[in-house]
C-alpha positions, -999 to +999 in steps of 0.1 A: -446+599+362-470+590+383-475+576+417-489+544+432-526+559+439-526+570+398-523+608+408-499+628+378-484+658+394-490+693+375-457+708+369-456+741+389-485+742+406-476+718+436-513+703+425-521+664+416-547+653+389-561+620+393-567+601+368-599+574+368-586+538+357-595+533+317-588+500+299-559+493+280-581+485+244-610+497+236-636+485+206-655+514+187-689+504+183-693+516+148-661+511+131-649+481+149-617+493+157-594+486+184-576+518+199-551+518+225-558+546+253-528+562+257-508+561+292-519+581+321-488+608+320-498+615+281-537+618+289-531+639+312-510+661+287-538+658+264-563+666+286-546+695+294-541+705+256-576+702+252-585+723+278-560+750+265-576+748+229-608+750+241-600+785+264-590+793+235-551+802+249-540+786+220-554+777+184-568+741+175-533+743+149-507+743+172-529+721+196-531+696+171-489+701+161-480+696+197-504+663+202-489+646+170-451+660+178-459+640+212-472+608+198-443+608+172-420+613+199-429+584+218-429+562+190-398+573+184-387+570+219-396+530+218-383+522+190-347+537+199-351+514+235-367+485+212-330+483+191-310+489+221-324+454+236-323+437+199-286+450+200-278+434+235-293+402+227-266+402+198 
């Protein structure tokens, strides 16, 4: 989670990574497509991912595994809190 001034903590490490504001949309020049940038806890997680794949600590594979099992899971995530509310409006 992070805090009102947009730092993320780093688990462990009693340090704070601050994140620079980023739109919510953005338009790729080429392709004209609109991607959402994800929320600051998850870019920090990829960040963080990215820099592990690129010290090579571990391989582009299981970087790659990790960053999909971690969008999955918060689609999943929303959807489950998405049919809770369409059940209580029932």
């Amino acid at each position: 989670m992070s805090d009102a001034d947009g730092s993320v903590p780093i688990p462990f490490t009693g340090w704070r990574l601050t994140l620079p504001q980023v739109p919510d949309t953005v338009t790729l020049p080429l392709v004209h497509v609109r991607v959402t940038a994800p929320e600051r806890e998850s870019a920090a997680y990829y960040l963080v991912l990215g820099g592990l794949v690129a010290a090579e600590v571990i391989e582009w594979p299981i970087g790659a595994l990790l960053a999909t099992s971690h969008v999955l899971a918060k689609r999943h995530r929303f959807r489950a809190v998405e049919g809770a509310f369409e059940a209580l409006e029932e």
